[in-house]
C-alpha positions as CSV (number, residue, x, y, z in Angstrom):
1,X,15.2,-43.1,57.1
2,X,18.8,-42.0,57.0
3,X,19.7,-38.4,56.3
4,X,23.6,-37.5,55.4
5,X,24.4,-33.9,56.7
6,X,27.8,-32.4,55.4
7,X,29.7,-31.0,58.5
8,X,32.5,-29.2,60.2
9,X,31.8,-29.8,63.3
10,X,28.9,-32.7,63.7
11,X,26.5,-29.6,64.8
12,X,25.7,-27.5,62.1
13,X,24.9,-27.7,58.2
14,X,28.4,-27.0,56.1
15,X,27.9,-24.3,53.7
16,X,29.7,-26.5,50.9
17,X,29.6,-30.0,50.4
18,X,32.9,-30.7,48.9
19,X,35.2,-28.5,51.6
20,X,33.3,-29.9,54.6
21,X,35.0,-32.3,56.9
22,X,32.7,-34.6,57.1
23,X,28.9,-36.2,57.0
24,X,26.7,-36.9,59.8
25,X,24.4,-39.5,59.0
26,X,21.5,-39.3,61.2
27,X,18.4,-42.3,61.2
28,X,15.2,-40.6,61.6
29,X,13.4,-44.0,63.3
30,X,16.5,-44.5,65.8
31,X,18.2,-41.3,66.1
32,X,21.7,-43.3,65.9
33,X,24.3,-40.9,64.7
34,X,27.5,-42.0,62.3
35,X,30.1,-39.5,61.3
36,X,32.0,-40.2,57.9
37,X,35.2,-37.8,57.1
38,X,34.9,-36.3,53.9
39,X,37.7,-38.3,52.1
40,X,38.0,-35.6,49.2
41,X,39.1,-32.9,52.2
42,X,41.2,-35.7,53.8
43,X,43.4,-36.0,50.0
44,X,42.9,-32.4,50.0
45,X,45.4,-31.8,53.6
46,X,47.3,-35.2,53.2
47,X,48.5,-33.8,49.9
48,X,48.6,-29.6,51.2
49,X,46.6,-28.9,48.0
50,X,46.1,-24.6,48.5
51,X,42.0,-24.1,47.9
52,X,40.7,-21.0,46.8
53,X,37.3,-20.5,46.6
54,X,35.0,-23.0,45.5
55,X,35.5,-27.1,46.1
56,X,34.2,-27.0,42.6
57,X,36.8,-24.9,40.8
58,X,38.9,-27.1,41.8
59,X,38.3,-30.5,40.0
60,X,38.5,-32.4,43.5
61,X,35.5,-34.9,42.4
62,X,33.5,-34.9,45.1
63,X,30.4,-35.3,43.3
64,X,32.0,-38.6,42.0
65,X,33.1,-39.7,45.6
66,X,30.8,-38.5,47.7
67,X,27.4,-40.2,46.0
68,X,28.7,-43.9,46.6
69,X,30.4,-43.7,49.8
70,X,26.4,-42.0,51.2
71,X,24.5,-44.9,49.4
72,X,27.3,-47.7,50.5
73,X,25.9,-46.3,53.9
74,X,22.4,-46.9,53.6
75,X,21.9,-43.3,53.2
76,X,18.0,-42.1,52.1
77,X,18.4,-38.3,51.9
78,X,21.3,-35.9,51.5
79,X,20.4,-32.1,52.8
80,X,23.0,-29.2,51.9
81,X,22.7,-25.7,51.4
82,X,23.1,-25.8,48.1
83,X,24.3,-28.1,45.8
84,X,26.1,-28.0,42.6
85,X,25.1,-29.9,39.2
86,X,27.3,-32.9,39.2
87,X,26.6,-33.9,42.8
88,X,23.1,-33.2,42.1
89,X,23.5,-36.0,38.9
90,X,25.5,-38.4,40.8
91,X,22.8,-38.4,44.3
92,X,20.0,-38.8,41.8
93,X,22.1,-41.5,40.0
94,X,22.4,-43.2,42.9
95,X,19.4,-42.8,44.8
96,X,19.8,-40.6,47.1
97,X,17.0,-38.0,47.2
98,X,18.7,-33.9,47.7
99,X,17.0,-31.4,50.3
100,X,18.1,-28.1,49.9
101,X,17.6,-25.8,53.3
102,X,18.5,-22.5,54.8
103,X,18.3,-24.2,58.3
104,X,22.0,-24.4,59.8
105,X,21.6,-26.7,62.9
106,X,21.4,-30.3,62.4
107,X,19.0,-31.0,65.0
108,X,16.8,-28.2,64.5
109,X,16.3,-29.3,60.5
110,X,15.7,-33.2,62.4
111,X,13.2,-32.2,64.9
112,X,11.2,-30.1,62.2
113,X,11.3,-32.7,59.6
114,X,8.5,-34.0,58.0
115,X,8.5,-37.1,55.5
């Protein structure tokens, strides 16, 4: 199975989906590890759009980005800390199931997951 984690640092559980750097996509029967950069944060500094706040506030899209670029990469399951209502529609659209957890570290939430 392969889980997508978004990320700041490849370690830890991003708060928000859309302002996180990147996704670590784990496979649970492997334990290979890719990295993906968020390409809605890369626009985001290539173009010096000022943030505040919420990704969401902000009409970035990454619900619409995001969803595709996960499944393009084999991607099962998509754990966040929370997630808002169009990602939610777009992962489900696409068929990638949503795991909502408190846990922060990546390898922790890996090692005590249970299909």
């Amino acid at each position: 199975m392969k889980i997508a984690f978004p990320t700041n640092n490849k370690k830890t559980i991003a708060q928000h989906i859309g302002l996180s750097k990147g996704f670590l996509i784990v496979d649970t029967d492997t334990n290979e590890k890719i990295y993906l950069e968020n390409p809605v944060m890369k626009e985001v500094q290539e173009k010096h759009i000022k943030l505040n706040g919420d990704c969401g506030e902000h009409g970035l899209g990454t619900g619409r980005v995001v969803p595709p670029m996960l499944k393009e990469a084999g991607v099962d399951a998509f754990v966040g800390r929370e997630f808002g209502e169009g990602m939610l529609g777009n992962l489900e659209y696409v068929g990638i199931k949503t795991i909502v957890t408190d846990e922060t570290d990546i390898d922790s939430f890996i090692k005590n997951f249970k299909i």
